[in-house]
mmCIF file of the N, C-alpha and C atoms, coordinates in Angstrom:
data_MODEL
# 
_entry.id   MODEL 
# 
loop_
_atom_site.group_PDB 
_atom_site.id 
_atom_site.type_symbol 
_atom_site.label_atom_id 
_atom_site.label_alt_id 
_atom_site.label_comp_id 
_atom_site.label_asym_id 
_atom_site.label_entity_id 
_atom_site.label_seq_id 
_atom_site.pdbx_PDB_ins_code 
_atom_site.Cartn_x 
_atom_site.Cartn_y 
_atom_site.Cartn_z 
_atom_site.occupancy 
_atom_site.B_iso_or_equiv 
_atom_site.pdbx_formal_charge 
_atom_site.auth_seq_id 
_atom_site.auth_comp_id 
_atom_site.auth_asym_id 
_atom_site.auth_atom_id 
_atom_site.pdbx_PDB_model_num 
ATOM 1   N N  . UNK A 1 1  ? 47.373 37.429 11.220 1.00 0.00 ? 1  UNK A N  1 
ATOM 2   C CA . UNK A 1 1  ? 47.047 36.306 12.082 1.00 0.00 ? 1  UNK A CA 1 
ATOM 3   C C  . UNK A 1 1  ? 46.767 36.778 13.509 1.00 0.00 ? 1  UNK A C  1 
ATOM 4   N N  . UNK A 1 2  ? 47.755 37.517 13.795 1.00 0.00 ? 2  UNK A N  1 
ATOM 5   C CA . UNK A 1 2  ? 47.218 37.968 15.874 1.00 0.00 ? 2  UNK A CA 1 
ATOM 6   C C  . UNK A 1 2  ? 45.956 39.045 15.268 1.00 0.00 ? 2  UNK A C  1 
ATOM 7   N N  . UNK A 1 3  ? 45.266 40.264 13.688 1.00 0.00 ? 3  UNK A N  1 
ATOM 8   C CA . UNK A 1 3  ? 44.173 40.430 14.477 1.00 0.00 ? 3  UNK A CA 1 
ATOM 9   C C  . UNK A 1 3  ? 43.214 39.474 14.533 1.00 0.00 ? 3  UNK A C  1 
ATOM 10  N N  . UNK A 1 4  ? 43.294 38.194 14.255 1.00 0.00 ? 4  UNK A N  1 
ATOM 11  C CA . UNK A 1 4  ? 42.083 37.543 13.299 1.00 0.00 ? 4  UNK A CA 1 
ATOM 12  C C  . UNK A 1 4  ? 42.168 36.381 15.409 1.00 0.00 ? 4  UNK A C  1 
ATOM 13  N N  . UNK A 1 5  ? 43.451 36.374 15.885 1.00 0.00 ? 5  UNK A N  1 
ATOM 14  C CA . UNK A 1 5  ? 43.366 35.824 17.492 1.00 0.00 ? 5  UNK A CA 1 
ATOM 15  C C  . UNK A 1 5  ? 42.683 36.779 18.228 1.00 0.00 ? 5  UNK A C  1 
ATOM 16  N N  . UNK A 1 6  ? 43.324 37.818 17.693 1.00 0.00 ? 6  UNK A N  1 
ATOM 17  C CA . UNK A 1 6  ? 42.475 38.898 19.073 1.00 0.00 ? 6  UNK A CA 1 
ATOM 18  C C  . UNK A 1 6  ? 40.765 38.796 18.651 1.00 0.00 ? 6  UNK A C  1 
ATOM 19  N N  . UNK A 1 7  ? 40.552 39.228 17.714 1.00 0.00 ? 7  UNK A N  1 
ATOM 20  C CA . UNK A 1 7  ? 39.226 39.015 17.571 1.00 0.00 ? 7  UNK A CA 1 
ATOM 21  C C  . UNK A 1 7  ? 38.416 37.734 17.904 1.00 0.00 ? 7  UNK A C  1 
ATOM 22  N N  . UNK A 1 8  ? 38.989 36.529 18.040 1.00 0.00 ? 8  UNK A N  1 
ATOM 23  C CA . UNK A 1 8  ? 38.421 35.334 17.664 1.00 0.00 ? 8  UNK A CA 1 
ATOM 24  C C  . UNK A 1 8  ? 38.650 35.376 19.586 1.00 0.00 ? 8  UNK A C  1 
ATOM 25  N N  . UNK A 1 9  ? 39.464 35.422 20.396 1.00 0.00 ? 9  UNK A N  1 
ATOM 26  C CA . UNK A 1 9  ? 39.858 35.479 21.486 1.00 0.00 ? 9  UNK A CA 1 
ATOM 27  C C  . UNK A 1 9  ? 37.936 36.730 22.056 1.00 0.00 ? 9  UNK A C  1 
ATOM 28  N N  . UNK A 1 10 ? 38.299 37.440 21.563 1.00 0.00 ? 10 UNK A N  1 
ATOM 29  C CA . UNK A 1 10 ? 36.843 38.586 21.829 1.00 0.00 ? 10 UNK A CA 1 
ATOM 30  C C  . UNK A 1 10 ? 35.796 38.321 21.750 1.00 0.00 ? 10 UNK A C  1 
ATOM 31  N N  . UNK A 1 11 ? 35.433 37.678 20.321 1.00 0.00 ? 11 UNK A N  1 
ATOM 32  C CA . UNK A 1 11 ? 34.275 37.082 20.276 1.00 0.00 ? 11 UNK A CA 1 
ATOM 33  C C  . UNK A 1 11 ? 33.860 35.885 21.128 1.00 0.00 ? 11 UNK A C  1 
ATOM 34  N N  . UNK A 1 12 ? 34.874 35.402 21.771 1.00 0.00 ? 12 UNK A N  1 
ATOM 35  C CA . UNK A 1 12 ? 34.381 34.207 22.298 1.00 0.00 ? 12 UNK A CA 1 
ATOM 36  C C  . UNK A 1 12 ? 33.970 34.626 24.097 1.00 0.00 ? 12 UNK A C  1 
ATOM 37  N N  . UNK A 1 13 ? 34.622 35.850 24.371 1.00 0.00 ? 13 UNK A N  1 
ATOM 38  C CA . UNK A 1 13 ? 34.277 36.383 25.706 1.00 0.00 ? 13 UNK A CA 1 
ATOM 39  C C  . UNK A 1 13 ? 32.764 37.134 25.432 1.00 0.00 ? 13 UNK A C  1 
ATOM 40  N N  . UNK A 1 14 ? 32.458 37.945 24.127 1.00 0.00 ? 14 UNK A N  1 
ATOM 41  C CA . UNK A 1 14 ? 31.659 38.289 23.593 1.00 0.00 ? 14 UNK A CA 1 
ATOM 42  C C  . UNK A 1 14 ? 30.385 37.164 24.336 1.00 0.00 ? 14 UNK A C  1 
ATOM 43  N N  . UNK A 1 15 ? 30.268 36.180 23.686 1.00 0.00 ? 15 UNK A N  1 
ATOM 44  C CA . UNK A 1 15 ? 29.786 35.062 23.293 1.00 0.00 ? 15 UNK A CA 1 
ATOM 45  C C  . UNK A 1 15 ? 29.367 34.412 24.504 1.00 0.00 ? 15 UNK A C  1 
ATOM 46  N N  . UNK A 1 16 ? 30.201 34.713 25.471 1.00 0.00 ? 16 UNK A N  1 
ATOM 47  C CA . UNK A 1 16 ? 29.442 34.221 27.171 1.00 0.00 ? 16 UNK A CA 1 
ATOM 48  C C  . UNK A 1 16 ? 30.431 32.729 26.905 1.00 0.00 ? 16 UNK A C  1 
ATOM 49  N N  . UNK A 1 17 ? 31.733 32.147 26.320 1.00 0.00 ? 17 UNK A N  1 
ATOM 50  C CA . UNK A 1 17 ? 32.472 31.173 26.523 1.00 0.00 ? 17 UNK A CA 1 
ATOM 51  C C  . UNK A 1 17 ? 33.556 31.702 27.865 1.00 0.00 ? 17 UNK A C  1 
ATOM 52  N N  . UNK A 1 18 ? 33.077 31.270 29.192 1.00 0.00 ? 18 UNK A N  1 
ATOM 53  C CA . UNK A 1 18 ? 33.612 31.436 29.735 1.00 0.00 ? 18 UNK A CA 1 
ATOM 54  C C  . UNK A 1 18 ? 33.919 32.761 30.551 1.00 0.00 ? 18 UNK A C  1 
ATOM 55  N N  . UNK A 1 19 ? 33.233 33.787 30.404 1.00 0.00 ? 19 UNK A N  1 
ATOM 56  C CA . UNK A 1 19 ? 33.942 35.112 30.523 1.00 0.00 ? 19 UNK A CA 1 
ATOM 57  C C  . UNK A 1 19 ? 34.432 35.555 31.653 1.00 0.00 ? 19 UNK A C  1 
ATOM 58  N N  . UNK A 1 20 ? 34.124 34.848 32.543 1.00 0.00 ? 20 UNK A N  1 
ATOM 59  C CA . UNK A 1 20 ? 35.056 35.225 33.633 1.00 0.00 ? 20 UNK A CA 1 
ATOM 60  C C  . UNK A 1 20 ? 36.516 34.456 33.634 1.00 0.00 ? 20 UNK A C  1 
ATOM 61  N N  . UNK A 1 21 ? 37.056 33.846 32.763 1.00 0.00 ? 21 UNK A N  1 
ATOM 62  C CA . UNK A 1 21 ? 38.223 32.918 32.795 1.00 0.00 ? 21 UNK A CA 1 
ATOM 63  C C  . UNK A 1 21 ? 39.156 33.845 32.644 1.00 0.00 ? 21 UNK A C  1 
ATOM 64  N N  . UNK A 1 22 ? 40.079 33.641 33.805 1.00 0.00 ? 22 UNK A N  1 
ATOM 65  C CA . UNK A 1 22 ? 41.206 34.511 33.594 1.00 0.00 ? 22 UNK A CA 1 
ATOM 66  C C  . UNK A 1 22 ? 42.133 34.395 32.528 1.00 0.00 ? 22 UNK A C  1 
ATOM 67  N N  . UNK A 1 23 ? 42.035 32.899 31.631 1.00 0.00 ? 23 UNK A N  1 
ATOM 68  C CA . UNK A 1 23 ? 42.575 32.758 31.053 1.00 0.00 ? 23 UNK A CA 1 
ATOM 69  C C  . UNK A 1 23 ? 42.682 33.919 29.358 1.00 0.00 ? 23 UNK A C  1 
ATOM 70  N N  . UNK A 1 24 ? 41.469 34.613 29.457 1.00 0.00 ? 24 UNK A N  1 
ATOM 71  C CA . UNK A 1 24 ? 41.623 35.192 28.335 1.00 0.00 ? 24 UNK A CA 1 
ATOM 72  C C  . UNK A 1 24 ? 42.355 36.419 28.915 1.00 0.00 ? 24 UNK A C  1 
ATOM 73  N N  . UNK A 1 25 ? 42.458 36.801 29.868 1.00 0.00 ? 25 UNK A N  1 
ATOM 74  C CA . UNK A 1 25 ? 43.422 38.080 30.081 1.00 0.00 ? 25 UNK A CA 1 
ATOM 75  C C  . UNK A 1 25 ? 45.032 37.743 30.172 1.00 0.00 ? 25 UNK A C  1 
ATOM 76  N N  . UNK A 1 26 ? 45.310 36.323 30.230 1.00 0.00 ? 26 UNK A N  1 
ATOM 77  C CA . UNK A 1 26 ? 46.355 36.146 29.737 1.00 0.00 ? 26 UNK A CA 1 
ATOM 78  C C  . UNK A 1 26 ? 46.938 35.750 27.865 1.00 0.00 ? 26 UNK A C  1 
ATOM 79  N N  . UNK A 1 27 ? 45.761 35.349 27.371 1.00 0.00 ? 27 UNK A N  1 
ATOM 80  C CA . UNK A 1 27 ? 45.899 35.468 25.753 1.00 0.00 ? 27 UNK A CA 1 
ATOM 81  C C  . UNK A 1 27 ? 46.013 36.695 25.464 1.00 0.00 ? 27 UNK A C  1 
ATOM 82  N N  . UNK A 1 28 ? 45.014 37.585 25.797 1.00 0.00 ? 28 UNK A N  1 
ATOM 83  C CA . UNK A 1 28 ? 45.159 38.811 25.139 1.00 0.00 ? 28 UNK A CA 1 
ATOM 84  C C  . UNK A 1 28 ? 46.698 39.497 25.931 1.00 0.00 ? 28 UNK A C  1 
ATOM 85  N N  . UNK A 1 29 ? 47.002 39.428 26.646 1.00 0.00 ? 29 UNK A N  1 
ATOM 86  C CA . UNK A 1 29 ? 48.369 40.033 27.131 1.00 0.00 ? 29 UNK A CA 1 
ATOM 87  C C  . UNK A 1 29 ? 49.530 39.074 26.071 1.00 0.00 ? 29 UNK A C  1 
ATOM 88  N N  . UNK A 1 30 ? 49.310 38.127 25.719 1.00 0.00 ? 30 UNK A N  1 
ATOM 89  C CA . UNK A 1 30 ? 50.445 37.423 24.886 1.00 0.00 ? 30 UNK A CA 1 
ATOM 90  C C  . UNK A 1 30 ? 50.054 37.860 23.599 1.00 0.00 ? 30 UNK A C  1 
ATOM 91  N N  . UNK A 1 31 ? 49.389 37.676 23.108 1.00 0.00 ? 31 UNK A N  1 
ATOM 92  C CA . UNK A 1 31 ? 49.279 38.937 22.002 1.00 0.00 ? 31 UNK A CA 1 
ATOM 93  C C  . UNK A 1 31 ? 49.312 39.749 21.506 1.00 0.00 ? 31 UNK A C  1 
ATOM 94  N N  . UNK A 1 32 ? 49.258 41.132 22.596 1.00 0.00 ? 32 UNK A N  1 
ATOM 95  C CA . UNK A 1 32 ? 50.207 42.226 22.282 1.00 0.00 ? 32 UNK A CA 1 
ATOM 96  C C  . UNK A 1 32 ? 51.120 42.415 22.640 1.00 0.00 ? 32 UNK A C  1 
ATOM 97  N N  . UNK A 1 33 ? 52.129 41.569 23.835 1.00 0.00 ? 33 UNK A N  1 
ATOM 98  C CA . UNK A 1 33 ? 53.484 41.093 23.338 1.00 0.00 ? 33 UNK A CA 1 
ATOM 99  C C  . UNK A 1 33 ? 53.972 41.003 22.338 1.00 0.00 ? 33 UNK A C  1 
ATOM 100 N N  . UNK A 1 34 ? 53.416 39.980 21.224 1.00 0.00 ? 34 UNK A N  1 
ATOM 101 C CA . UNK A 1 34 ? 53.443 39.052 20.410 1.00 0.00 ? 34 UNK A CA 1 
ATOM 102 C C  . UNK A 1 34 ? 53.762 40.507 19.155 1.00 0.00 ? 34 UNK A C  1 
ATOM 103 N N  . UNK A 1 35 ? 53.034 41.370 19.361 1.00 0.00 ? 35 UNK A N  1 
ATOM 104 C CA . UNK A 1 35 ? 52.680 42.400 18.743 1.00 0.00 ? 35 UNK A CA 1 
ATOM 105 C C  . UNK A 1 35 ? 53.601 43.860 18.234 1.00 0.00 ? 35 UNK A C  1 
ATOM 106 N N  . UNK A 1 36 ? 54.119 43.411 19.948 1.00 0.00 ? 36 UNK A N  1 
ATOM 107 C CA . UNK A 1 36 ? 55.401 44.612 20.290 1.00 0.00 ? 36 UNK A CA 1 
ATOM 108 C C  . UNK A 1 36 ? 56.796 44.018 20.060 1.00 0.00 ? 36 UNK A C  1 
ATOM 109 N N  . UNK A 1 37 ? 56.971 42.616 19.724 1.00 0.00 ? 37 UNK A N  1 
ATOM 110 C CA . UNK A 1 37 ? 57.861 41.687 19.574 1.00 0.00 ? 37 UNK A CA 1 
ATOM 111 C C  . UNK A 1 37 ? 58.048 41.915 17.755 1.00 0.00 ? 37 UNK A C  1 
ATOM 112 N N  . UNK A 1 38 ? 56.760 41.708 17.072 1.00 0.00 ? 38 UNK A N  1 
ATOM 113 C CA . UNK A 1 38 ? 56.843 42.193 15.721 1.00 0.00 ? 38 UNK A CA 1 
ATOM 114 C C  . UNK A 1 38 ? 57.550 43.302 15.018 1.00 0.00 ? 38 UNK A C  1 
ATOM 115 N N  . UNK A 1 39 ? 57.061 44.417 15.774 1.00 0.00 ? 39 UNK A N  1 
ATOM 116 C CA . UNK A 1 39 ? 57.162 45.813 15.634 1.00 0.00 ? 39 UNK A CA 1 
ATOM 117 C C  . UNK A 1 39 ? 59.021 45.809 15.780 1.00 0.00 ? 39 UNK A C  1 
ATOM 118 N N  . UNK A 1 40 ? 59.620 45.175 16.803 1.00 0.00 ? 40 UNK A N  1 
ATOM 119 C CA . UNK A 1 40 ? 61.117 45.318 17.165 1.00 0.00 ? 40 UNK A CA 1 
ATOM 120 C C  . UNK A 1 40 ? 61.786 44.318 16.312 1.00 0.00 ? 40 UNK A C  1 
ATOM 121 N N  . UNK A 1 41 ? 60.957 43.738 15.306 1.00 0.00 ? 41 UNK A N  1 
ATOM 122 C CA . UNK A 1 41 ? 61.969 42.786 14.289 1.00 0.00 ? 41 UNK A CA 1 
ATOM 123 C C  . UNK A 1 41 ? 62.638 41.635 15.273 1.00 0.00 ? 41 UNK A C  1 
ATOM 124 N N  . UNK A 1 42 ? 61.928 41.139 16.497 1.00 0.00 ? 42 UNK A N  1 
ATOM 125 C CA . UNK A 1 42 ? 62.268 40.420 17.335 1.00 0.00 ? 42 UNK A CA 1 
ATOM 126 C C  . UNK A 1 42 ? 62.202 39.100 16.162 1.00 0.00 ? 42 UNK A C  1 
ATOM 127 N N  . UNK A 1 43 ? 62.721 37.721 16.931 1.00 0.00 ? 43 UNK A N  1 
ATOM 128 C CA . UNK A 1 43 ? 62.162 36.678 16.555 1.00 0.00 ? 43 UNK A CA 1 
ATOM 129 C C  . UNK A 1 43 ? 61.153 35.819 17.642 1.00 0.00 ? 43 UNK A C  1 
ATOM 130 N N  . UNK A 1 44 ? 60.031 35.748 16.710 1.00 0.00 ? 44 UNK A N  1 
ATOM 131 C CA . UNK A 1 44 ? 59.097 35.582 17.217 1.00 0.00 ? 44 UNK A CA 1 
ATOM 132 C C  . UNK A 1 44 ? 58.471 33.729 17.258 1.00 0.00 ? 44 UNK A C  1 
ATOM 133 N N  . UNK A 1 45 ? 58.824 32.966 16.246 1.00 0.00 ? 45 UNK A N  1 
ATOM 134 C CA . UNK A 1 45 ? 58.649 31.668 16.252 1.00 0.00 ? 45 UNK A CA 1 
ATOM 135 C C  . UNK A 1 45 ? 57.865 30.677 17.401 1.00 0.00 ? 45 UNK A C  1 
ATOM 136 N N  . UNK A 1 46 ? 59.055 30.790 17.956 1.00 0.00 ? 46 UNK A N  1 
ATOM 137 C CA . UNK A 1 46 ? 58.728 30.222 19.498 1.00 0.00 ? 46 UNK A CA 1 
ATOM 138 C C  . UNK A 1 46 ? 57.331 30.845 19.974 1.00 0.00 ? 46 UNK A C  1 
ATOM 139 N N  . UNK A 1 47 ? 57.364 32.567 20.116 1.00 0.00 ? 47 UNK A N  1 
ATOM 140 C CA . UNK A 1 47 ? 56.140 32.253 20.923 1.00 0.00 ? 47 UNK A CA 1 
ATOM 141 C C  . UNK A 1 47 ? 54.855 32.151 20.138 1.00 0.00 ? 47 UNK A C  1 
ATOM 142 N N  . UNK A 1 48 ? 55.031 32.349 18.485 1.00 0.00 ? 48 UNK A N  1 
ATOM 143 C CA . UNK A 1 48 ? 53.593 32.282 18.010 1.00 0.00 ? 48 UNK A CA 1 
ATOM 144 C C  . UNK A 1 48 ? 53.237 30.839 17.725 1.00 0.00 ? 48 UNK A C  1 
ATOM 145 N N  . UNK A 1 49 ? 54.194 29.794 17.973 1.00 0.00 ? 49 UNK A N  1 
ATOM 146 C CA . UNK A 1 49 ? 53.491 28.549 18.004 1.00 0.00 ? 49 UNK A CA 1 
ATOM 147 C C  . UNK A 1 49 ? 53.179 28.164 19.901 1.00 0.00 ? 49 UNK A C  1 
ATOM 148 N N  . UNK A 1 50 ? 53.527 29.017 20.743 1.00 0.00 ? 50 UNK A N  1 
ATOM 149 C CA . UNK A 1 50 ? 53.092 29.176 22.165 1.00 0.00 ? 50 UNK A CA 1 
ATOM 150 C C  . UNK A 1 50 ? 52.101 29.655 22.178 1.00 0.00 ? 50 UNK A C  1 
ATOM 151 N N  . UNK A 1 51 ? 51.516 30.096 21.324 1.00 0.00 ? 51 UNK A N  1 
ATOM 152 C CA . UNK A 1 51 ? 50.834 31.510 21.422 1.00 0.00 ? 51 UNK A CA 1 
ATOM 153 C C  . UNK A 1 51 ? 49.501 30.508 20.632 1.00 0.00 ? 51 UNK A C  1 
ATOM 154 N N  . UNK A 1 52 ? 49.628 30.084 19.664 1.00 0.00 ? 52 UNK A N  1 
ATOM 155 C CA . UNK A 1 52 ? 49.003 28.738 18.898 1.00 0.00 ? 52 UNK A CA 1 
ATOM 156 C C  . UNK A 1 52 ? 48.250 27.876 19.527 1.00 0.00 ? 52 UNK A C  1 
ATOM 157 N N  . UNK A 1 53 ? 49.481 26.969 20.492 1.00 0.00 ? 53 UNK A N  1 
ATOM 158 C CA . UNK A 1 53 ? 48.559 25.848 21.563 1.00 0.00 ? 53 UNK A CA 1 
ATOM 159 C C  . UNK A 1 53 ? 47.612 26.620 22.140 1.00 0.00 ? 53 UNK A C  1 
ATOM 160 N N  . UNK A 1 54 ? 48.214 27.260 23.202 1.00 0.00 ? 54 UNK A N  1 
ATOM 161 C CA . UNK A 1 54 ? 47.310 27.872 24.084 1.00 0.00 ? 54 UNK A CA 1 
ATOM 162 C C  . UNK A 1 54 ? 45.917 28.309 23.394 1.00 0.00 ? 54 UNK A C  1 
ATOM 163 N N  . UNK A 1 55 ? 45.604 28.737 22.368 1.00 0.00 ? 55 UNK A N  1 
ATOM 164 C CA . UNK A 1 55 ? 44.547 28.974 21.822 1.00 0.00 ? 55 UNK A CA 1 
ATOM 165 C C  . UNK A 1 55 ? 43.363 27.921 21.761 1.00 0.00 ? 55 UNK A C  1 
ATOM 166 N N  . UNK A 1 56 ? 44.447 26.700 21.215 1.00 0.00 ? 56 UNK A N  1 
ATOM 167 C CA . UNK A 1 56 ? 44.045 25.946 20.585 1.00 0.00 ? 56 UNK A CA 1 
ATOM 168 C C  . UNK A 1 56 ? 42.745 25.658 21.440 1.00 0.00 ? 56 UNK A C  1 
ATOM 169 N N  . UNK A 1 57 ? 44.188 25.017 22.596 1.00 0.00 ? 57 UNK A N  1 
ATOM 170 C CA . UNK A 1 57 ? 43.889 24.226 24.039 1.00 0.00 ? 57 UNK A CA 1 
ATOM 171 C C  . UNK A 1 57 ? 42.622 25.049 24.863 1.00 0.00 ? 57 UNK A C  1 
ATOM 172 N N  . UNK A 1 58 ? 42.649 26.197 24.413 1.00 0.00 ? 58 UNK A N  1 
ATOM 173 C CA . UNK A 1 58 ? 41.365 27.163 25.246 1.00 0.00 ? 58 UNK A CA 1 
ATOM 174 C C  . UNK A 1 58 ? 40.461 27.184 24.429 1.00 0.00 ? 58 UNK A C  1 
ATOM 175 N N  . UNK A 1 59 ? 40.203 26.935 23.157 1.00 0.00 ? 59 UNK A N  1 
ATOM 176 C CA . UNK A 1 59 ? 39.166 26.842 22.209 1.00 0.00 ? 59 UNK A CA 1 
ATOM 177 C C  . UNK A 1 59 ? 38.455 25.645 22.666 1.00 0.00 ? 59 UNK A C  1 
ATOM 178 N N  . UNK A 1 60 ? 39.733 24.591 22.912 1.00 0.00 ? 60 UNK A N  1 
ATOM 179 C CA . UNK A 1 60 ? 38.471 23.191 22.838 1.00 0.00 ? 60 UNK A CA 1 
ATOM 180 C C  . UNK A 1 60 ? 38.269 22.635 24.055 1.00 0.00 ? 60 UNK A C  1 
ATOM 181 N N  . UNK A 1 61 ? 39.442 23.352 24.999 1.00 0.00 ? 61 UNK A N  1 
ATOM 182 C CA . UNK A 1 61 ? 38.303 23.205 26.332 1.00 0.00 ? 61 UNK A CA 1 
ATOM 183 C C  . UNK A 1 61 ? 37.337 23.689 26.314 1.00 0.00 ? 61 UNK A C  1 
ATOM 184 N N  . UNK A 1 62 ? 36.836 24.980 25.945 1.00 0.00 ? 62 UNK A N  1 
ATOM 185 C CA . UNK A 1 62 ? 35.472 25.759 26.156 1.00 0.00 ? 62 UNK A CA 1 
ATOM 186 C C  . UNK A 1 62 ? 34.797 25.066 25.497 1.00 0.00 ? 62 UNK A C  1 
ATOM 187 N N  . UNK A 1 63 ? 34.740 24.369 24.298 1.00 0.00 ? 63 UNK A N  1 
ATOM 188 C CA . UNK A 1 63 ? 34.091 23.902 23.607 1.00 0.00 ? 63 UNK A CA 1 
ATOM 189 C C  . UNK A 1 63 ? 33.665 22.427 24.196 1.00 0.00 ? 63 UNK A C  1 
ATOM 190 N N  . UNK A 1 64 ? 34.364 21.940 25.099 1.00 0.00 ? 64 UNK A N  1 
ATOM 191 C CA . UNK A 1 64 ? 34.145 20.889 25.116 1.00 0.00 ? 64 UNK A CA 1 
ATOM 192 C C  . UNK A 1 64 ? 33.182 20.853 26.755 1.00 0.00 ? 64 UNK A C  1 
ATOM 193 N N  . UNK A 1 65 ? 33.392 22.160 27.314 1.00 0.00 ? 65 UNK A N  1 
ATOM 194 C CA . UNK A 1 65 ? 32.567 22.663 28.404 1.00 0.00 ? 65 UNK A CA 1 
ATOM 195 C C  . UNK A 1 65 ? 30.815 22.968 28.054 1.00 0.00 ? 65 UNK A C  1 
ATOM 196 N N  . UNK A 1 66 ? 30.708 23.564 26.626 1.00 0.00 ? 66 UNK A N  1 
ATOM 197 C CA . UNK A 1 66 ? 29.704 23.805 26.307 1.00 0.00 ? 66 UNK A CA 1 
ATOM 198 C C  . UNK A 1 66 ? 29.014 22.698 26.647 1.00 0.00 ? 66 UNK A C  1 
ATOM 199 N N  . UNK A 1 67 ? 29.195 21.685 25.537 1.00 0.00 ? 67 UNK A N  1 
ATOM 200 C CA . UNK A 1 67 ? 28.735 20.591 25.074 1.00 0.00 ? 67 UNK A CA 1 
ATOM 201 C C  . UNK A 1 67 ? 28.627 19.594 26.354 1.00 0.00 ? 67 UNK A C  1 
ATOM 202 N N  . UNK A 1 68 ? 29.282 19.778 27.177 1.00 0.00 ? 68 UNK A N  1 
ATOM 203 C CA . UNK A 1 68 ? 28.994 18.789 28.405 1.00 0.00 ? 68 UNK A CA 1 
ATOM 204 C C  . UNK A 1 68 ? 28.194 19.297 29.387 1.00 0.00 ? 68 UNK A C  1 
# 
């Protein structure tokens, strides 16, 4: 699931959604958190449904930037 965010997070800077938004240099920093949190058998719950919205919420703002 985080490579299929990181990628989907890439392609969309790829893609000219936004690319100067600082906001993707804070997804991609919560993601390999998210990453290094795995690796330590942390519990992770909390932030991968944090980690979730925020996506969400940055997917369909951009999307909803396009279109307007």
């Amino acid at each position: 699931m985080l490579a299929l965010a990181k990628d989907e997070v890439e392609r969309a800077k790829e893609l000219g959604y936004a690319g100067d938004d600082p906001e993707y240099a804070g997804l991609t920093k919560m993601i390999a958190s998210l990453e290094t949190q795995l690796q330590g058998r942390e519990n992770t719950a909390s932030v991968f449904a944090s980690l979730r919205g925020k996506l969400s919420e940055f997917f369909q703002r951009q999307s909803q930037t396009k279109r307007g």
